[in-house]
N, C-alpha and C positions, 0 to 999 in steps of 0.2 A: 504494500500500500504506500503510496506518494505523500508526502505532506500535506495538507491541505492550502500552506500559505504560497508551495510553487503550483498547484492546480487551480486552486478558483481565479485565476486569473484567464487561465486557459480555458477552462469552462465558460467562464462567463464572458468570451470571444464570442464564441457562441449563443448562447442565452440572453445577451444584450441586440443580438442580431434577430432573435425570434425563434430560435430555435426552442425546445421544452427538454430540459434534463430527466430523465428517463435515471430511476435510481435503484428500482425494482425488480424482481423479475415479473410481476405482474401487471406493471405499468408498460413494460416492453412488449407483452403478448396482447394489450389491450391497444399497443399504438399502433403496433405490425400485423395482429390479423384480425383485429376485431375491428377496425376504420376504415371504412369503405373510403375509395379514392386514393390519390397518391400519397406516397410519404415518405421523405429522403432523411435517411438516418447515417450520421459520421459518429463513429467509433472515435472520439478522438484520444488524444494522445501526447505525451509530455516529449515526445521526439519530435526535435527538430526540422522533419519532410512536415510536421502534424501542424503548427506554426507557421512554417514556411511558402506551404504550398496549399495543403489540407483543406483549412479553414479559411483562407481567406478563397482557395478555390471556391470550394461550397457555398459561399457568401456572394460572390458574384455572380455565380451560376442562379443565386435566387432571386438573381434580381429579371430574371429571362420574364420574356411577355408571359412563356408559360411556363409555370412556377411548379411545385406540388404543394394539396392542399395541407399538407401537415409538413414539420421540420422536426425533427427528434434526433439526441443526442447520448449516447453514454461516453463513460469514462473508464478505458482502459485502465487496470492499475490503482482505480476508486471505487466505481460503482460495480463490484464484481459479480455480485448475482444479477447485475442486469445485465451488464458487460455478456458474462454466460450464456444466458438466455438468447440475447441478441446474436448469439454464433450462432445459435441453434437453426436460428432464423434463416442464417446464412450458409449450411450447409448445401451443395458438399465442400463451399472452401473452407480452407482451413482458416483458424485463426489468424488474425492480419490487425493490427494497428499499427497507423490511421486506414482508416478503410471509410467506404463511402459509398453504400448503398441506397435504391430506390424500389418501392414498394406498388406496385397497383394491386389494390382490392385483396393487400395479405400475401401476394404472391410476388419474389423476386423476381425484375425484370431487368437491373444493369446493376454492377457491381463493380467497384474499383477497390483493387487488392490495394498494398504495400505497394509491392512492387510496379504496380500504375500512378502511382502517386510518388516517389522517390524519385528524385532525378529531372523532374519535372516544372514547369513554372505553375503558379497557380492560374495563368491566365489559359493556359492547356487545360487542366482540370477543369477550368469552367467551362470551356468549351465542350470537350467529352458530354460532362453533365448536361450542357445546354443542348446537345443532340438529344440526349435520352429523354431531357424535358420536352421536349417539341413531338417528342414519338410518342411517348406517355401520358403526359398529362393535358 
């Protein structure tokens, strides 16, 4: 578990932006398959790609004409019964933080591992997302 004085800053990148902190496992099964419509969930993360590219990708990407209706967020490393859950969701990949999935109607439909996120600008990652937006939502 991370400190919470080097995380709530990083969470609330997020959560200042609109996203919803997801801290449960129950609140994760209620945003991912119990919400009809879309809903783009980041795994984030105290890694440096997570800061760098991650989060501000995700955040520009929700700014696309078309958006999804829900944002949701856990935390690697914090929130670990939801964090867990939230894999579950994302089977069959593996575990990946930052990661950066979208939802229709409960059912995975684009998924950005680690390794699509590493190396990358976040003006890319927004783009990626803004395809997936414009096909899904």
């Amino acid at each position: 578990m991370y400190p919470v004085e080097l995380t709530t800053p990083m969470a609330q990148d997020l959560t200042n932006f609109g996203f919803q902190s997801l801290s449960t496992a129950e609140d994760v099964d209620n945003a991912l398959s119990k919400t009809p419509g879309t809903t783009l969930l980041v795994v984030n993360s105290v890694c440096g790609c997570a800061a760098a590219n991650a989060r501000p990708g995700a955040k520009m990407a929700a700014q696309n004409d078309k958006a999804p209706d829900n944002m949701v967020t856990v935390f690697a490393g914090v929130d670990n019964a939801a964090t867990a859950k939230a894999r579950e969701h994302l089977l069959p990949y593996p575990p990946s933080s930052p990661a950066i999935a979208l939802f229709k109607d409960g059912k995975l439909v684009h998924f950005l591992e680690r390794h699509h996120i590493e190396g990358r600008s976040a003006e890319i990652i927004a783009q990626n997302l803004k395809m997936a937006f414009d096909r899904y939502c």
